[in-house]
C-alpha positions in Angstrom: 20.3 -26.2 -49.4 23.1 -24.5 -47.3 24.5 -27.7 -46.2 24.5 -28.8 -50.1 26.5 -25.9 -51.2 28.7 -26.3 -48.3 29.3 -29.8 -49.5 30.0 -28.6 -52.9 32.2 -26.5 -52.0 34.4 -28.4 -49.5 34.4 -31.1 -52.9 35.9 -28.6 -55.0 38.6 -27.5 -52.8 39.4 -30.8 -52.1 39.5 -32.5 -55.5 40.3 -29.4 -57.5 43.8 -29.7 -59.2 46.0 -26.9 -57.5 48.2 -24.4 -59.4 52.0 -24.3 -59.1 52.5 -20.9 -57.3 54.4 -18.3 -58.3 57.9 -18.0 -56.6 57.0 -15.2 -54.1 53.9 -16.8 -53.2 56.4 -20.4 -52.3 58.0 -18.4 -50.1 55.0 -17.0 -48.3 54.1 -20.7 -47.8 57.1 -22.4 -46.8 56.2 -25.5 -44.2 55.4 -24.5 -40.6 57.0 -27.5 -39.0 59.9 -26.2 -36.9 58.0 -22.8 -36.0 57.4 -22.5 -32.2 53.6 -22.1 -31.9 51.9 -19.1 -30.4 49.4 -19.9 -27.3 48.5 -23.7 -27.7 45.1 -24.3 -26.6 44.0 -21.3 -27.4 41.8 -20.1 -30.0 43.0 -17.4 -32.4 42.5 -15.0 -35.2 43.9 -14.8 -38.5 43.7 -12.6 -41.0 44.8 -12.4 -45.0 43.6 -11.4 -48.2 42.0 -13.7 -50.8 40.5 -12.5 -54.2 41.2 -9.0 -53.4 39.1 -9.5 -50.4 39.5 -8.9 -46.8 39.0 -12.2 -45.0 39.6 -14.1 -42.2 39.6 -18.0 -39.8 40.2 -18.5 -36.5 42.7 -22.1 -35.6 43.1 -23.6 -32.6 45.9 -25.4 -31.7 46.3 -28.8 -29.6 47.3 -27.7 -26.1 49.9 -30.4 -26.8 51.3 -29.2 -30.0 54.9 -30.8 -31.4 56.2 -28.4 -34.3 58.2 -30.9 -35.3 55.2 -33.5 -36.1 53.0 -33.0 -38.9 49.1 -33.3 -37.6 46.1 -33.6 -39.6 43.5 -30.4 -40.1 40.1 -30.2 -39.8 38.2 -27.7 -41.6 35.2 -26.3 -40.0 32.4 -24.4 -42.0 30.0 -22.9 -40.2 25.9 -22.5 -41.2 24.0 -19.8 -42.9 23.8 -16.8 -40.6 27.1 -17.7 -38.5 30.7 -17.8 -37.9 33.3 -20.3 -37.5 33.4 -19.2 -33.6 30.0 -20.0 -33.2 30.7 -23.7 -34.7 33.4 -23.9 -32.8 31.5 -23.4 -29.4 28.4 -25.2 -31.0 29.9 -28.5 -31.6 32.7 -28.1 -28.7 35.5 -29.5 -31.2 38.4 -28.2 -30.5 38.1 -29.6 -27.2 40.9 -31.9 -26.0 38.9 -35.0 -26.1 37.6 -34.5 -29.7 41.3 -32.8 -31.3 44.1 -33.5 -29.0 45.8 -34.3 -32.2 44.3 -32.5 -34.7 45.0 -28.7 -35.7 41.1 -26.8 -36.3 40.5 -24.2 -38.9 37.7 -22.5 -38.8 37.1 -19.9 -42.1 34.4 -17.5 -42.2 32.1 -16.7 -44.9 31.7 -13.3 -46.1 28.4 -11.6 -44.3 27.6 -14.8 -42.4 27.1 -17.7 -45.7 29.2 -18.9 -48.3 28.5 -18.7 -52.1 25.6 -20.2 -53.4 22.4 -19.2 -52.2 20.5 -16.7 -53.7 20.6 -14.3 -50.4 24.5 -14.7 -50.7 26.3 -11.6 -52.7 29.8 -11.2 -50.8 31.5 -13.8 -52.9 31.3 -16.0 -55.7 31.6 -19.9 -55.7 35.4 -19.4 -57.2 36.0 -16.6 -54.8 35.7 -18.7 -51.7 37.4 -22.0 -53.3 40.2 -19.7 -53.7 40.1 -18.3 -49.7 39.7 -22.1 -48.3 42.7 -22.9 -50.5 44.3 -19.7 -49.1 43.7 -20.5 -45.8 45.0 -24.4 -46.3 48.3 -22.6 -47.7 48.4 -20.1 -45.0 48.2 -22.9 -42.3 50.8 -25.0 -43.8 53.1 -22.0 -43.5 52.4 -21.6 -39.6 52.1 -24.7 -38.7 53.5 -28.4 -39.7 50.5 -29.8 -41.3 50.5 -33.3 -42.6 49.2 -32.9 -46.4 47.7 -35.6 -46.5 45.1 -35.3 -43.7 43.0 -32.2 -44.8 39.5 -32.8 -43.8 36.5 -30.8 -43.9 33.2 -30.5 -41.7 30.3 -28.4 -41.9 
């Protein structure tokens, strides 16, 4: 069931139509590629607010990250009673030899799950479309992301 509504919800992001954003919020999100990256190869935090809520992913960049190349991101959502850290270590993918090329985004559900299941009450299905888009929008700014390689895994 959690895998379904993870599916779901990774479709919706992906193939729901996106709203122009306000001016300010253009700004906040200008493109990344240029920026000199903070600790390649290293995982880190980040956090932002999304639907009023406090929330959060960690990234991890390529050890041989070029700011001035857009690279491809890979979304990944952890489990039911989890964290993105714990699928990072878990499946080992930010290693070199699985994303040497590839920036990894790992968002967090609110309390451990993502909207959907009965047991879940720290967000709504609309809540957390809007923080994945937040967090695609919030990467872009950082880093140079190629637009057209957003993938998801979970």
């Amino acid at each position: 069931m959690a895998k379904l509504v993870v599916a779901l919800l990774l479709l919706t992001v992906l193939f729901s139509p996106v709203q122009a954003p306000q001016d300010h919020i253009v700004r906040r999100f200008r493109s990344g590629c240029g920026k000199k990256p903070f600790l390649p190869g290293i995982t880190q935090y980040r956090f932002l607010k999304s639907s009023n809520k406090d929330r959060n992913y960690s990234f991890h960049l390529p050890s041989s990250y070029d700011a001035r190349k857009p690279h491809a991101i890979l979304l990944g959502f952890h489990g039911s009673s989890s964290i993105g850290a714990f699928f990072e270590l878990d499946t080992k993918l930010s290693q070199e030899r699985y994303s040497s090329d590839k920036i990894m985004v790992y968002p967090n559900g609110i309390g451990g799950s993502w909207a959907g299941p009965t047991y879940h009450d720290g967000s709504t299905v609309a809540e957390d479309v809007q923080f994945i888009q937040d967090v695609i929008h919030d990467a872009k700014g950082l880093f140079c992301v190629d637009e057209n390689k957003i993938f998801g895994i979970g």
